[in-house]
C-alpha positions as CSV (number, residue, x, y, z in Angstrom):
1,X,54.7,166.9,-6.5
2,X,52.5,164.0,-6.7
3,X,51.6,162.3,-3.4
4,X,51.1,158.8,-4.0
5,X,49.7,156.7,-1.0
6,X,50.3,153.3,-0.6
7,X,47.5,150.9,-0.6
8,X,47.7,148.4,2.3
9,X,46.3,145.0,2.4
10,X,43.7,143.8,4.3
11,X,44.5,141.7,7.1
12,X,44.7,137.9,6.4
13,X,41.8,137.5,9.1
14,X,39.5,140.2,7.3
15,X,39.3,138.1,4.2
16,X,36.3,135.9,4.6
17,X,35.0,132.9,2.4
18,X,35.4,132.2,-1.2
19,X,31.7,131.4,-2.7
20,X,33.6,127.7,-3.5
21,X,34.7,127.1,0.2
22,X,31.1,128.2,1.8
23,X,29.9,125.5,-0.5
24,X,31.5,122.9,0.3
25,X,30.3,123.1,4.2
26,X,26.9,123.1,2.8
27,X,27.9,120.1,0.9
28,X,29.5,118.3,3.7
29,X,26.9,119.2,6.0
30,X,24.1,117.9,3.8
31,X,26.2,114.6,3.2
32,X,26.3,114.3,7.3
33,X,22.6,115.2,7.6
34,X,21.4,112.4,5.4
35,X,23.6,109.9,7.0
36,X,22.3,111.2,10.6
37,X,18.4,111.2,8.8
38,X,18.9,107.6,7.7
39,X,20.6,106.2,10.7
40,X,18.0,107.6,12.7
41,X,15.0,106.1,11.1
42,X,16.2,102.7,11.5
43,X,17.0,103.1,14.7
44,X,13.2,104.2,15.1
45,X,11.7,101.0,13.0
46,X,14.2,98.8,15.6
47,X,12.7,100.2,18.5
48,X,9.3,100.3,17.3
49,X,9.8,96.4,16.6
50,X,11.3,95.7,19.8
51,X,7.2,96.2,20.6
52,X,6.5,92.9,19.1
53,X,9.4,91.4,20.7
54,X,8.2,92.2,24.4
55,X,4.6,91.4,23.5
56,X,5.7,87.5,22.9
57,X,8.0,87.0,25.7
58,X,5.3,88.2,27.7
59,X,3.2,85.1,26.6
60,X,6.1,82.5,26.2
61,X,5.8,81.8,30.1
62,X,2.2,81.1,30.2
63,X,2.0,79.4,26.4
64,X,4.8,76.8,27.8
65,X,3.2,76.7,31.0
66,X,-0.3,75.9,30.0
67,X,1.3,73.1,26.9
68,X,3.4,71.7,29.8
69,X,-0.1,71.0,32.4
70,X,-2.5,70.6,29.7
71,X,-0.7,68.8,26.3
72,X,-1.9,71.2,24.1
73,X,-1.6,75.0,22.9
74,X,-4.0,77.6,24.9
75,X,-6.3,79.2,22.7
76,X,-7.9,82.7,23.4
77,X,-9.8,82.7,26.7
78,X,-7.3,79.5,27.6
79,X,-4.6,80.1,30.7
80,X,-4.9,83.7,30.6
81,X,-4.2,83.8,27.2
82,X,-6.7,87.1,25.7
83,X,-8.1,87.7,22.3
84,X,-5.3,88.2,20.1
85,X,-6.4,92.2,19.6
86,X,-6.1,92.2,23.0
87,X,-2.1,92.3,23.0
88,X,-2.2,95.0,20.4
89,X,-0.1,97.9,21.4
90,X,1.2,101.6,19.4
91,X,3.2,99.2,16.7
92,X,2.0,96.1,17.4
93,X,-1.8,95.2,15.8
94,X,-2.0,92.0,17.3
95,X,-0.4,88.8,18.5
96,X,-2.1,85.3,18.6
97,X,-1.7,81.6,19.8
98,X,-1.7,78.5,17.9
99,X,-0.5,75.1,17.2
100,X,-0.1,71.7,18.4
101,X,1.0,69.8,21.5
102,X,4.8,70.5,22.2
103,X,4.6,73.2,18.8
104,X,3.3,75.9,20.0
105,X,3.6,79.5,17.4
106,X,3.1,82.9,18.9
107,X,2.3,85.3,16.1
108,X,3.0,89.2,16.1
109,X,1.3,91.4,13.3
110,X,2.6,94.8,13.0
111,X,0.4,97.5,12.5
112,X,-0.4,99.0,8.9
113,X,-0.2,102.8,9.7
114,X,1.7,103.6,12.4
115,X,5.2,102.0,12.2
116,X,8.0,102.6,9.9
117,X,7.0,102.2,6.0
118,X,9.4,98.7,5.9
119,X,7.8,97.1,9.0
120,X,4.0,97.9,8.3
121,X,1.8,93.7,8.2
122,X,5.2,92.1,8.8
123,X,4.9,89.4,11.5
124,X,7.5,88.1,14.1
125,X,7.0,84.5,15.1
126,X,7.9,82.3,18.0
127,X,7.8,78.4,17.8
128,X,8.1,76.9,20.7
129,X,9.6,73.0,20.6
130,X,8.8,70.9,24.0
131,X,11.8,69.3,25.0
132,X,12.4,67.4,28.1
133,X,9.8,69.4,30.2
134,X,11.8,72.7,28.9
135,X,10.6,74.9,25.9
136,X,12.9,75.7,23.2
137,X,11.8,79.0,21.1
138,X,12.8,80.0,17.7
139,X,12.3,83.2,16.2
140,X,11.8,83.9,12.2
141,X,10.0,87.3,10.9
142,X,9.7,88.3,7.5
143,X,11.1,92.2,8.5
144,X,13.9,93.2,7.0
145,X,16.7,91.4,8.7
146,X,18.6,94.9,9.7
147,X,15.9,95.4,11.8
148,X,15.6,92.3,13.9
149,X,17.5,91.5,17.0
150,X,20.0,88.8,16.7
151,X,18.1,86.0,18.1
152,X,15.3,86.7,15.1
153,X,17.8,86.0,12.1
């Protein structure tokens, strides 16, 4: 008499992954990683431009300060106003004074090593318009525009 013995299957929560399935997690989570990557980065170059941004308010007081007593734009060594190395921070290489009476620019340079690839020499720049004893100040940069702040584009 032949015994025969009935083979069972294996329980449907001993089965595991298919080869195709584990591969497609590895594809979504490589999709999701590059997204996250990119994201990340510009939210870095913002940041390190916000530098640049702080730098120049800090002078737009005493720039339309010193135009408003004097009639004219302070130079370095001029109403507080340093050597234009002298504002330089970890992003920022310098920022400088210039122009005329009632027109006066306030120029950020980026730094050419130590900020994001897209932001390195760009400048940010403030000109100021006189106006009624009040100072008006426009922004314009030539950094890419998904990285200024929405009063520079």
């Amino acid at each position: 008499m032949g015994h025969q013995t009935k083979k069972q299957a294996a329980p449907s929560y001993a089965r595991g992954f298919t080869l195709i399935e584990l591969m497609i997690v590895v594809a979504i989570i490589a999709i999701l990683t590059a997204i996250g990557i990119s994201v990340y980065q510009e939210s870095i170059a913002k940041s390190e431009l916000s530098e640049a941004l702080t730098i120049s308010d800090g002078l737009k007081t005493s720039v339309a300060e010193y135009d408003h007593q004097v009639g004219s734009c302070p130079a370095a060594g001029d109403g507080g106003i340093l050597t234009p190395a002298s504002y330089g921070g970890k992003y920022v290489a310098s920022a400088s004074v210039s122009g005329s009476s009632g027109n006066c620019v306030i120029t950020t340079l980026m730094r050419s090593n130590t900020v994001a690839q897209k932001l390195r020499g760009k400048k940010v720049v403030f000109t100021m318009t006189a106006n009624s004893g009040t100072a008006e100040w426009k922004c314009t940069s030539d950094a890419p525009v998904s990285y200024l702040p929405q009063v520079c584009r």
